[in-house]
C-alpha positions as CSV (number, residue, x, y, z in Angstrom):
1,X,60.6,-132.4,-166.2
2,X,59.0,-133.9,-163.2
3,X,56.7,-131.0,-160.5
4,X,58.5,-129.3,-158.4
5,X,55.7,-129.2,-156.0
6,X,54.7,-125.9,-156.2
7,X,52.3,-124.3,-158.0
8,X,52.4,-121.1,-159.9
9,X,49.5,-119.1,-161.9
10,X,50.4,-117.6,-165.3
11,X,50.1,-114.2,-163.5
12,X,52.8,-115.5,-161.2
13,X,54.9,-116.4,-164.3
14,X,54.4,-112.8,-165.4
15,X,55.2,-111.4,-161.9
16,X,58.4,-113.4,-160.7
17,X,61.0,-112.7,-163.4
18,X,62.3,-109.5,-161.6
19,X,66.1,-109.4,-161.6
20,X,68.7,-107.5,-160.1
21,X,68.0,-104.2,-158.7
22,X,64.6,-103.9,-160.1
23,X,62.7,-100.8,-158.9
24,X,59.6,-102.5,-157.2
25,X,60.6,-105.8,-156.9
26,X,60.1,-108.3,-154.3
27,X,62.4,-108.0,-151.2
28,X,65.9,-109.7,-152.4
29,X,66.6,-113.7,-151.5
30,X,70.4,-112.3,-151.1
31,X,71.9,-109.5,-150.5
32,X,75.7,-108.9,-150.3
33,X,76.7,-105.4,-148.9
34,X,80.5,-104.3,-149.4
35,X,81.8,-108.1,-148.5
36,X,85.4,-108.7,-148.0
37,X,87.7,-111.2,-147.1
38,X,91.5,-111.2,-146.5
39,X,94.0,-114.1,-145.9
40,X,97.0,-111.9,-144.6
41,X,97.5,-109.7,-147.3
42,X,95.2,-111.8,-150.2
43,X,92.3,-110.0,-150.8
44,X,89.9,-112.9,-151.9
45,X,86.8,-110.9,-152.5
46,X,86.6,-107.0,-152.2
47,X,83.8,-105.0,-151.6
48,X,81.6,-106.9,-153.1
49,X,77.8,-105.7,-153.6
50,X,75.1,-107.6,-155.4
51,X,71.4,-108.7,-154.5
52,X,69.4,-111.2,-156.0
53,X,65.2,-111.3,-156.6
54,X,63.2,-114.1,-156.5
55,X,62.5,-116.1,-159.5
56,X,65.5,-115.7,-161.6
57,X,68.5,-117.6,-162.1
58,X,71.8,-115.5,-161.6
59,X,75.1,-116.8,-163.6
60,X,78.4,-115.8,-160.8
61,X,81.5,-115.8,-163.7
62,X,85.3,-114.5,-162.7
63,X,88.4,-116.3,-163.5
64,X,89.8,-119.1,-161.6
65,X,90.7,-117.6,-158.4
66,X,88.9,-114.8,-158.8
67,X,86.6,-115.1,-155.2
68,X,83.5,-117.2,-156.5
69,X,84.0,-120.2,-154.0
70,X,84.6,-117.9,-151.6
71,X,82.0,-116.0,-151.7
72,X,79.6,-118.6,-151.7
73,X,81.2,-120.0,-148.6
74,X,80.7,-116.6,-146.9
75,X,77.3,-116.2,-148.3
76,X,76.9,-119.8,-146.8
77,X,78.8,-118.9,-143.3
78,X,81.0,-121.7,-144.0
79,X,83.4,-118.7,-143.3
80,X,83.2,-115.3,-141.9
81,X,83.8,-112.1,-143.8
82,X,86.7,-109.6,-142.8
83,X,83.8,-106.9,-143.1
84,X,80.6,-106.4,-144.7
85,X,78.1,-108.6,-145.2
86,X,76.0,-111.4,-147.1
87,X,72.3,-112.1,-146.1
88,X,69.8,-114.4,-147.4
89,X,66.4,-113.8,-147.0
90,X,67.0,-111.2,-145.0
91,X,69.3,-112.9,-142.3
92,X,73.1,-114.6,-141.6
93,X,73.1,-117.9,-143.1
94,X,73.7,-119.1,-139.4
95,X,70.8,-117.0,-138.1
96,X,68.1,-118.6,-140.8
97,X,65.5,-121.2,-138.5
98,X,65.5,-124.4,-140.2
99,X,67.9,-123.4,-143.0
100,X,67.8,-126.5,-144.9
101,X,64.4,-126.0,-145.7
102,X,64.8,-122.2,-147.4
103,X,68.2,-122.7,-149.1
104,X,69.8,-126.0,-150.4
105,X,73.9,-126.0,-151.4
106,X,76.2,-127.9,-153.7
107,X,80.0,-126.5,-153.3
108,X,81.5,-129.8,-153.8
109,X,80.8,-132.7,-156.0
110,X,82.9,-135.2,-153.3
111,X,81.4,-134.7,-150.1
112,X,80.3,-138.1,-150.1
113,X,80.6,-141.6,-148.3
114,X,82.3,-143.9,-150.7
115,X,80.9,-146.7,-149.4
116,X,77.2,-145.7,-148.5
117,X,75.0,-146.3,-151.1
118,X,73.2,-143.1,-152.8
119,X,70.4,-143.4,-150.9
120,X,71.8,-144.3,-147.8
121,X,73.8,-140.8,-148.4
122,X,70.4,-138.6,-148.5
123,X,69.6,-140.4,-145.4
124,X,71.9,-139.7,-143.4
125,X,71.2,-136.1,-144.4
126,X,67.7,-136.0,-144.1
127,X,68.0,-137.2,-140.5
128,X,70.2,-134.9,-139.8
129,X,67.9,-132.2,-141.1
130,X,65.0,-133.7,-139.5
131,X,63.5,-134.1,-143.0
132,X,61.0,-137.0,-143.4
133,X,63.1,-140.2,-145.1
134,X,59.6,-140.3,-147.4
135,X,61.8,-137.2,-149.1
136,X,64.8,-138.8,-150.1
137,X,62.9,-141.3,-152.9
138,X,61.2,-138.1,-153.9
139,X,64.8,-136.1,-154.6
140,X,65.9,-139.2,-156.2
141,X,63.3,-139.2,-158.6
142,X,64.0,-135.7,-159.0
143,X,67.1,-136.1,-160.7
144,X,66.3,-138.6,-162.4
145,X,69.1,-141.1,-159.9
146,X,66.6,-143.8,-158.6
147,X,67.4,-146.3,-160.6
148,X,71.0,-146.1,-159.5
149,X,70.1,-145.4,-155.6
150,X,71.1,-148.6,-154.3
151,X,74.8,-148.4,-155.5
152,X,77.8,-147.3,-153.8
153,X,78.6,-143.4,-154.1
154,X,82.3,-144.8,-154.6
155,X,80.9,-146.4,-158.4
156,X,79.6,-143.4,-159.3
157,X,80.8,-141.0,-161.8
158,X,81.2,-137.5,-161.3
159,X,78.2,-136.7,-163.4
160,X,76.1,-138.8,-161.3
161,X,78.1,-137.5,-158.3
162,X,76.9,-134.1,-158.9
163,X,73.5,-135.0,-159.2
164,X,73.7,-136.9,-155.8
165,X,75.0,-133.5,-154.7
166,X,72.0,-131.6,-156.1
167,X,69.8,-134.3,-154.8
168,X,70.7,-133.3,-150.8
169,X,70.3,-129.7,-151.9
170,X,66.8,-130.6,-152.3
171,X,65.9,-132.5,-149.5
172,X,64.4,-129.4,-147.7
173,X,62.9,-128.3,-150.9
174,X,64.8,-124.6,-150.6
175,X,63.4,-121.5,-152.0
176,X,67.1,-121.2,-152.7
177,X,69.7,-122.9,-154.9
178,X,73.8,-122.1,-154.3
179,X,75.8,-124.3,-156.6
180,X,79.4,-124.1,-157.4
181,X,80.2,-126.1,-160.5
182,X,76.9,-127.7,-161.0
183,X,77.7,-129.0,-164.8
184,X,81.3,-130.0,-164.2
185,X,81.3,-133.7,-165.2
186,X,77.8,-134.1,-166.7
187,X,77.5,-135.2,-170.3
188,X,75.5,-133.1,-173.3
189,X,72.6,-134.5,-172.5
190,X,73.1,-134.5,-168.3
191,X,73.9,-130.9,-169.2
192,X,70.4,-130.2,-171.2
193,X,68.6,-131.9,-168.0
194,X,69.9,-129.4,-165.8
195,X,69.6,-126.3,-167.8
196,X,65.8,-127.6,-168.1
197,X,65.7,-128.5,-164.2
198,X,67.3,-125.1,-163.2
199,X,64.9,-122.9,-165.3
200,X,61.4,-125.5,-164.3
201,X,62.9,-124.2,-160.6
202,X,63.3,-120.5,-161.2
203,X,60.2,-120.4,-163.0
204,X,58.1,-121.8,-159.9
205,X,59.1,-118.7,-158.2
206,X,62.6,-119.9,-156.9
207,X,66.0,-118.2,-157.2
208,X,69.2,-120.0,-158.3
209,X,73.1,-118.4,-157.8
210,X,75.0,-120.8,-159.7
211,X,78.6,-120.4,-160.5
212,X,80.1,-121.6,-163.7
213,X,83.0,-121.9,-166.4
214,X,81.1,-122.7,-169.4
215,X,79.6,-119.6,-170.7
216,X,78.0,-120.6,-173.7
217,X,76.0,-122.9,-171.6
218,X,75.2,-120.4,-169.2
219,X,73.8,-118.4,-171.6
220,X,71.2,-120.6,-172.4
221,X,70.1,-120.9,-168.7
222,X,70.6,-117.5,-166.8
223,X,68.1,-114.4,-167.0
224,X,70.9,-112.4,-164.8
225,X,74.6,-112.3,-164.7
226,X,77.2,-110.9,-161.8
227,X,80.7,-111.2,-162.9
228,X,83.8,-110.7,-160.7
229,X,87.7,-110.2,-161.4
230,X,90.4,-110.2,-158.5
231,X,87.6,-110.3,-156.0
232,X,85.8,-107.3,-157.3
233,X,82.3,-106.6,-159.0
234,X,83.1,-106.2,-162.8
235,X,79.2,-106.4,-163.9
236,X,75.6,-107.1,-163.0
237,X,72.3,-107.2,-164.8
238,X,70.4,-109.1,-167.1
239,X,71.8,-111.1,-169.4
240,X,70.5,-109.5,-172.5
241,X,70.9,-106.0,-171.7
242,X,74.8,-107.2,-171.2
243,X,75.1,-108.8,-174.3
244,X,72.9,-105.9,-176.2
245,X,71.5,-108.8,-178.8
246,X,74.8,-109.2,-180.6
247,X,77.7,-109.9,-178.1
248,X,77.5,-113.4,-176.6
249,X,78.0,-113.7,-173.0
250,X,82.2,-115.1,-173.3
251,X,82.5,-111.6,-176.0
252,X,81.3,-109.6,-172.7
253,X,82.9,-111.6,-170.1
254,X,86.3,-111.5,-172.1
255,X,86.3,-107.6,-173.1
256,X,85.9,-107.0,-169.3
257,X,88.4,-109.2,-167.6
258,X,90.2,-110.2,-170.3
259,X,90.9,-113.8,-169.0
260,X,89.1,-117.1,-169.2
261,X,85.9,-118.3,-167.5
């Protein structure tokens, strides 16, 4: 696992892992108060209420169609909630100075150029940012997609896609990771690289929201868990008190929505 770049004392270690609604803990990276949206008379996400601390990695589970894009596109003011609210580091999304560098995104895994080369892709973005290009062979090496860099996005798989996506995410190098899907297409061992990458991150003293369908997975990578149904908070907290030692995360999940991942 190659350095993050930021450095982190074993007191730090000790100190970071504070999870949801901690008594004490650090002020929350996110907070989402009583958010709702409506489409006419869908209710995509309802009252939803969740924060998230620093240093932890927070698994987002509901059902297909259950509000998790959606709230991450509201979290991400890439739509505007009917009421409540969602703030990250304190702030609307579109309020944040220089948000690029405090939280980095992946909702989709084709957002891409087909016929810009990989690297040419982060370029583009990293101008756009106002990011020094130096930063783009970094992010490369990153996720481990250097050697492929000079191709055309439109040859890649979606495995290598998705680590393209994860790459721009990182340009700004974020205190803050939002990703929708992040393992969708990756192989076993693409899938053991980012469960390593994901915890290396959260244990430097960053926080990660990702959303996901494969549970068992998940389990091996959160410390938190927030799961939705129909829009609405089913469950927060961390992942062991859920589970109690003896459920796994799908027995939980399953017993309180009663659906699939």
């Amino acid at each position: 696992m190659r350095d993050l770049n930021l450095a982190r004392s074993a007191d730090d270690r000790e100190r970071f892992p504070v999870v949801i609604g901690d008594a004490g803990a650090r002020d929350p990276v996110v907070t989402l108060t009583s958010l709702t949206k409506r489409y006419g008379d869908l209710v995509a996400v309802d009252e939803l209420s969740f924060s998230l601390r620093p240093g932890t990695v927070t698994g987002f589970f509901g059902a297909n169609g259950a509000g998790k894009t959606t709230t991450l596109r509201l979290l991400l003011g890439l739509a505007e909630p009917t009421s409540g609210e969602a703030l990250v580091f304190g702030h609307r999304y579109r309020e944040l100075d220089d948000p690029a560098r405090r939280v980095g995104a992946v909702l989709e895994s084709s957002d891409f150029h087909p016929g810009r080369s990989g690297r040419d892709h982060l370029r583009t973005l990293a101008l756009a940012a106002e990011i020094p290009s130096t930063r783009v062979e970094e992010v490369l090496a990153l996720v481990e997609l250097a050697a492929a860099a000079h191709r055309r996005v439109q040859a890649y798989s979606l495995g290598m896609r998705q680590r393209l996506g994860l790459a721009g995410a990182l340009l700004g190098n974020p205190q803050l990771l939002v990703l929708d899907e992040p393992a969708n297409g990756l192989d076993p061992a693409g899938v053991h690289w980012l469960r390593r990458f994901l915890r290396d991150f959260a244990a430097q003293g960053r926080t990660v929201l990702v959303s996901s369908h494969m549970l068992a997975e998940a389990a091996q990578t959160v410390d938190d868990v927030v799961i939705i149904d129909h829009g609405r908070h089913v469950a927060s907290g961390r992942l062991h008190e859920l589970t109690g030692g003896e459920r796994t995360l799908e027995d939980v999940y399953l017993g309180l929505t009663g659906g699939a991942a």
